[in-house]
C-alpha positions as CSV (number, residue, x, y, z in Angstrom):
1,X,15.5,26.1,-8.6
2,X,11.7,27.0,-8.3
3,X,10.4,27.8,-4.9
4,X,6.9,27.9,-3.4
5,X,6.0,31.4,-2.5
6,X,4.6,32.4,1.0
7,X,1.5,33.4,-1.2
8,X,1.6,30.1,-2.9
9,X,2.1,28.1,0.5
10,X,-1.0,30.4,2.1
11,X,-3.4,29.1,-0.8
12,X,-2.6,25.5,-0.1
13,X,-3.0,26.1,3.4
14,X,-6.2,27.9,3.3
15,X,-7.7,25.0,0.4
16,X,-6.7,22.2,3.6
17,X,-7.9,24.1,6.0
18,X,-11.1,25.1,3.9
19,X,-11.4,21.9,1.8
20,X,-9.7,19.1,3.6
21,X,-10.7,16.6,5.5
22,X,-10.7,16.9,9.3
23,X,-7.9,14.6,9.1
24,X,-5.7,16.1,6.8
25,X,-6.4,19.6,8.2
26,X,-5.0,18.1,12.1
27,X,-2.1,16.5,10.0
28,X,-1.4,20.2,8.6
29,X,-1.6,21.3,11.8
30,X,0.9,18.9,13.6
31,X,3.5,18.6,9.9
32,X,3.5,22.7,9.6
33,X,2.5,24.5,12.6
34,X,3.9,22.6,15.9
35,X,0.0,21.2,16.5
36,X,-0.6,18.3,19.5
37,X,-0.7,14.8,17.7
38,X,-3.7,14.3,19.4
39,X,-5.8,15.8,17.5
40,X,-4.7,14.0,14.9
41,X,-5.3,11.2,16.5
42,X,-8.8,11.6,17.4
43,X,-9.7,12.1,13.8
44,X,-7.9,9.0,12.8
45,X,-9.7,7.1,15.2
46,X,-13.1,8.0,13.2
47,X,-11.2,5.4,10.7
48,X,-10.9,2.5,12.5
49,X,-13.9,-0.6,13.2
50,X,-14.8,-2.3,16.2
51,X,-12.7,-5.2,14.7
52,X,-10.1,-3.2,15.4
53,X,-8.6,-2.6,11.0
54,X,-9.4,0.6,9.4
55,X,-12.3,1.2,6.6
56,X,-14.7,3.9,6.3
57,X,-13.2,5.4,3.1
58,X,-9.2,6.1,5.0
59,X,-8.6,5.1,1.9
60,X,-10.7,7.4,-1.0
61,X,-11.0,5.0,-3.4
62,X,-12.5,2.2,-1.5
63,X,-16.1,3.9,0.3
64,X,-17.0,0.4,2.2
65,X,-16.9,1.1,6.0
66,X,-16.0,-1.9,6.6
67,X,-12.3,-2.6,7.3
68,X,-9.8,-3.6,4.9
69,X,-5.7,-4.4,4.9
70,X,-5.3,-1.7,2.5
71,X,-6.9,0.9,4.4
72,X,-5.5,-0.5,8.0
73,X,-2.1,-0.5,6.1
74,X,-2.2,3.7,6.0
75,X,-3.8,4.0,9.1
76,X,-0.8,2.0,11.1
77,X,1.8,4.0,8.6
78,X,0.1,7.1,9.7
79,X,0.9,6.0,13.3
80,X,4.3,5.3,12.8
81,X,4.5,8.6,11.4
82,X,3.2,10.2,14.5
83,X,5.9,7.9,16.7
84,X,3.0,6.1,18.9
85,X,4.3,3.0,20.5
86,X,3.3,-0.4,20.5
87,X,0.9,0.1,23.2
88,X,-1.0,2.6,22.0
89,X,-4.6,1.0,21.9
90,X,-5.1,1.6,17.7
91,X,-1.7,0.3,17.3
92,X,-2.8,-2.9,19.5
93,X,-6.2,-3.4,18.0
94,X,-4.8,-2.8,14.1
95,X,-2.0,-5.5,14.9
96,X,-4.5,-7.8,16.1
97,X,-7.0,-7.5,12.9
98,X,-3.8,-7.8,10.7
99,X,-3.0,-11.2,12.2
100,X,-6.2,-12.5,12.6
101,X,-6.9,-11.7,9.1
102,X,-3.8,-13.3,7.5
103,X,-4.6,-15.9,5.3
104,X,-2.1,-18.6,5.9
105,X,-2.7,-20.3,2.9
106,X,-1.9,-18.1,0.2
107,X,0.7,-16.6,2.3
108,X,-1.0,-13.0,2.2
109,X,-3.6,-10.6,2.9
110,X,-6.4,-9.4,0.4
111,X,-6.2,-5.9,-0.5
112,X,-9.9,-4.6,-0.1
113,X,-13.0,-6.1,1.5
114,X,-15.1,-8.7,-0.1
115,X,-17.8,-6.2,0.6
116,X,-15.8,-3.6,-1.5
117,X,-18.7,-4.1,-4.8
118,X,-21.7,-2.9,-2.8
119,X,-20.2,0.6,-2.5
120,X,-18.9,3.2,-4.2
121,X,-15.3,2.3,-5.4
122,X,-12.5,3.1,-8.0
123,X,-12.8,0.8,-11.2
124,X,-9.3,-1.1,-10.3
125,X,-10.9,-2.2,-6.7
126,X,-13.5,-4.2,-8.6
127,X,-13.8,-7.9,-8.0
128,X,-15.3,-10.4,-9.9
129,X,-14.3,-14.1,-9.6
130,X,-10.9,-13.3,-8.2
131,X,-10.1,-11.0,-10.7
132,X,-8.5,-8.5,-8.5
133,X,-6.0,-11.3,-7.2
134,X,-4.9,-11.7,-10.5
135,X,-4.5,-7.9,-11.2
136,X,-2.4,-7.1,-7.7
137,X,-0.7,-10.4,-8.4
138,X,-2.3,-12.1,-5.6
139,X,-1.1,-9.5,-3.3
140,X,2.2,-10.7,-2.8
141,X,3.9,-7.2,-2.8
142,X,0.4,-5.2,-2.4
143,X,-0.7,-4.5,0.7
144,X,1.6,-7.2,1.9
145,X,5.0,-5.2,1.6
146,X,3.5,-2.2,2.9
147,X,1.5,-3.9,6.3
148,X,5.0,-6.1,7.0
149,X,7.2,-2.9,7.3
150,X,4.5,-1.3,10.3
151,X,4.7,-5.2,11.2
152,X,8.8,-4.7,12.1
153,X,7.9,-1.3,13.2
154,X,5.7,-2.8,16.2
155,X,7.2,-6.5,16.1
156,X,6.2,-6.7,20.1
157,X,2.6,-7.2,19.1
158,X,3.1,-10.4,16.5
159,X,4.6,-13.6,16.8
160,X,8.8,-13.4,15.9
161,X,9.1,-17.2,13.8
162,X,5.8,-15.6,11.5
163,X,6.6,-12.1,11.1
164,X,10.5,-14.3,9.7
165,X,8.3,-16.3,7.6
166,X,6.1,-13.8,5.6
167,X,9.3,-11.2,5.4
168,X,11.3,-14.3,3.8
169,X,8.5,-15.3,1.4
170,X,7.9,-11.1,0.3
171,X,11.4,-10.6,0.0
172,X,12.0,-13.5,-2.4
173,X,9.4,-12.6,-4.0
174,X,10.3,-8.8,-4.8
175,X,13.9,-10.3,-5.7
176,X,12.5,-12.1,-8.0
177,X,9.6,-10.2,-10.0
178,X,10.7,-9.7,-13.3
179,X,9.5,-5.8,-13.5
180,X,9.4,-4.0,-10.0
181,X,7.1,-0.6,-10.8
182,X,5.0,-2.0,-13.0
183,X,1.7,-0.5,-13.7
184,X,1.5,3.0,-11.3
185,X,4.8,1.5,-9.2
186,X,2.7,1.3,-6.0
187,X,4.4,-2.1,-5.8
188,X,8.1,-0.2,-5.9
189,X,6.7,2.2,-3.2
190,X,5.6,-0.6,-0.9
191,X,8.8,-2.3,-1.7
192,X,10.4,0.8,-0.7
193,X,8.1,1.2,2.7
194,X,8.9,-2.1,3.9
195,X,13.0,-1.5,3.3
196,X,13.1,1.5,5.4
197,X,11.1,0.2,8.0
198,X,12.4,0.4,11.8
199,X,13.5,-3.0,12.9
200,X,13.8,-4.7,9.7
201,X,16.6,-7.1,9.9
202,X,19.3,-5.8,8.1
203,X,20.0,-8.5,6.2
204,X,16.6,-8.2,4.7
205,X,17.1,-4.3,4.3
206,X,20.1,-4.9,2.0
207,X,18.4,-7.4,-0.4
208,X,15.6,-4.9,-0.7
209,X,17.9,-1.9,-1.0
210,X,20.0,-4.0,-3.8
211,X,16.9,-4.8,-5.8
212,X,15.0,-1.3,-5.5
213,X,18.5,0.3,-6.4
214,X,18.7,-1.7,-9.3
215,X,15.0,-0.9,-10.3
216,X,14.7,3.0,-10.0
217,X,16.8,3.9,-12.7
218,X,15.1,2.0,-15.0
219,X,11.2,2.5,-13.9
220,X,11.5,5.7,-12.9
221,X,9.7,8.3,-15.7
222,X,12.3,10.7,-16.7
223,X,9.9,12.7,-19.2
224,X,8.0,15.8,-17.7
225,X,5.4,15.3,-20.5
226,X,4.6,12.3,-18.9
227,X,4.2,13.3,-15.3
228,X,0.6,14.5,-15.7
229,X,-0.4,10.8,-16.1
230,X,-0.5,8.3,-13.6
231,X,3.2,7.0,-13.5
232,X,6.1,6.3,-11.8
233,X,7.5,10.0,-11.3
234,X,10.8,10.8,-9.0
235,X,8.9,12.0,-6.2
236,X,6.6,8.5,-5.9
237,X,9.6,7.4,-5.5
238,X,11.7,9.4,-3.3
239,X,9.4,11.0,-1.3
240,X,13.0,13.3,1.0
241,X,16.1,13.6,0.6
242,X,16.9,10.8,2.3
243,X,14.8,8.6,0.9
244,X,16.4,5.1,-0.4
245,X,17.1,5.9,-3.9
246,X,17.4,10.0,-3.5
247,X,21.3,9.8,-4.9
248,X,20.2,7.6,-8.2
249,X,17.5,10.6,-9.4
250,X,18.8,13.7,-7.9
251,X,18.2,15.9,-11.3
252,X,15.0,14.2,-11.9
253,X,13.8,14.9,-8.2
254,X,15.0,18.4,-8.7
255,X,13.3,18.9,-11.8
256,X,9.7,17.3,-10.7
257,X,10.1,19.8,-8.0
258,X,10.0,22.4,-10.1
259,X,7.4,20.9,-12.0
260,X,5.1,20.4,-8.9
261,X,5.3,23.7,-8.1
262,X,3.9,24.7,-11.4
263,X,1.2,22.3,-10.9
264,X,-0.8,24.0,-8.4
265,X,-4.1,25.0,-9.1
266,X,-5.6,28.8,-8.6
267,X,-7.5,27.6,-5.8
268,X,-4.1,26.5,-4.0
269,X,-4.6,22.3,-4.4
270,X,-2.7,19.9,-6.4
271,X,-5.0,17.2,-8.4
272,X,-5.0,13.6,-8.9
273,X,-3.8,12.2,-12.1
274,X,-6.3,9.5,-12.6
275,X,-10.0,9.3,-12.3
276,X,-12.8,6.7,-11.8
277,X,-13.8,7.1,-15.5
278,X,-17.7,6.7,-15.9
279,X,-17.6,4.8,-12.8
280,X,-20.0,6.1,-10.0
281,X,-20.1,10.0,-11.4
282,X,-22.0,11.5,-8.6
283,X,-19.5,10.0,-6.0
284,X,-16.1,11.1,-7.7
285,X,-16.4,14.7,-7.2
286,X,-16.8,14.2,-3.5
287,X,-13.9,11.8,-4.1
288,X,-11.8,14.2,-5.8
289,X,-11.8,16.7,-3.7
290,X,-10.8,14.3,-0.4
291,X,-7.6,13.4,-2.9
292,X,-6.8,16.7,-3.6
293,X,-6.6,17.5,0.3
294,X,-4.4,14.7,0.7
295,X,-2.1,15.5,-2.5
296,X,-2.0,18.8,-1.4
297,X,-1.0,18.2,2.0
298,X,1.9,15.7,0.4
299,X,3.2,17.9,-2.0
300,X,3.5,20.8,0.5
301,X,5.2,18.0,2.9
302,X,7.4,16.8,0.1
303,X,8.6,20.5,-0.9
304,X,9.2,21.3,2.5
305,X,11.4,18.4,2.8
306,X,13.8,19.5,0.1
307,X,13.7,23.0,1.2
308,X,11.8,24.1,-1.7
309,X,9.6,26.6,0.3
310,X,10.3,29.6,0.5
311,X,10.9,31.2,4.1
């Protein structure tokens, strides 16, 4: 098995530090080198509006400030991630927006802001005339399976016979779907969030493990040629060991480890697989660079998890 070398590991960490956002530097910091969370924190809270969801690009693709699900969906993952509790103040005020912007006649959330087309934004966040309902499938699984799983996570702060309701309704609905990972399999890892959420009733967790077990071996992209193309590789989907799913994949995990490791650029990143095409030019290399400090920052995460650098 490959292994990231301390010199490797040093260039990534230099490129976060040098490259990265302020965000993803502090979330270097607190991951890698025993930093405060608070730090973290603050530069998280640069993220979030007034109204209380998160915008102002959290989410690269998107550049509106204004907030969106999408967006407040990583910013509340990002909290559970750093074990805040229910009554920390962003975890109150995200909560709120979530509910208050539930639409409760579709049964769902819209993904980006309606204000999404006067900015700079990634091709597949373009609207026009509902079009990007119909592409995320009217959101039933995206954001809404990843914003329900932070949902159970901090259940205190919404209303118990709701929060049953809408986790019914997505379930069913992931049971259901005829192809789970279709497209990029964001839906699958959403699916996935939502299943290994704290306080999910367990009754839910097992239809979702049953389905997403029954899914991975078939989705998941087994051919290395592929993997330098936006698709459903082993670690989307099992992102540690112990990830739901880890035991179905474990050669392909360990061989897209391997592969990652050869992946890394000279200058110590790891690069997106998709672009925004002709699509705002002049914005995208600003863009690109903000996704390769993220992707770099997960890939060093995700190789650390399985042990895969060296010590």
């Amino acid at each position: 098995m490959e292994q990231l070398s301390r010199e490797a590991f040093a260039r990534a960490r230099r490129f976060i530090l040098t490259q990265g956002r302020p965000l993803e530097r502090a979330l270097f910091g607190s991951r890698f080198e025993g930093a405060a969370i608070e730090q973290v924190l603050d530069e998280l809270a640069r993220f979030q509006n007034e109204d209380g969801g998160f915008g102002r690009a959290l989410e690269p693709d998107s550049r509106t400030p204004s907030s969106s699900v999408l967006a407040t969906g990583i910013g509340l993952r990002m909290l559970r991630e750093l074990d805040c509790l229910a009554d920390h103040p962003m975890v109150g005020k995200a909560a709120a927006y979530l509910r208050t912007t539930y639409d409760d006649e579709v049964q769902g959330w819209r993904a980006v802001s309606p204000d999404t087309n006067s900015f700079p934004h990634a091709p597949w966040w373009h609207d026009e005339d509902g079009s990007l309902a119909q592409l995320f499938d009217e959101f039933r699984i995206i954001p809404r399976a990843l914003i329900l799983g932070s949902l159970h996570h901090f259940s205190t702060l919404v209303p118990v016979g709701w929060l049953e309701e809408v986790t019914e309704e997505t379930v069913r609905y992931i049971e259901m779907v005829e192809l789970l990972g279709e497209g990029g399999g964001s839906d699958l890892q959403y699916a996935i969030s939502l299943a290994e959420a704290k306080n999910l009733p367990q009754h839910y967790a097992k239809r979702l493990e049953a389905r997403i077990r029954e899914a991975i071996p078939s989705v998941v992209v087994r051919d290395s040629t592929q993997w330098d193309s936006y698709c459903i590789t082993p670690l989307r989907t099992v992102s540690a060991p112990q990830s739901l799913g880890a035991d179905l994949i474990q050669d392909e995990l360990q061989s897209h480890l391997d592969y990652q490791i050869t992946r890394q650029t000279p200058e110590g990143s790891w690069k997106p697989t998709w672009s925004w095409g002709r699509t705002y030019p002049d914005v995208w290399s600003k863009v690109e660079l903000e996704w390769c400090g993220h992707l770099t920052l997960e890939a060093l995460t995700q190789l650390n998890a399985f042990e895969r650098i060296e010590v």
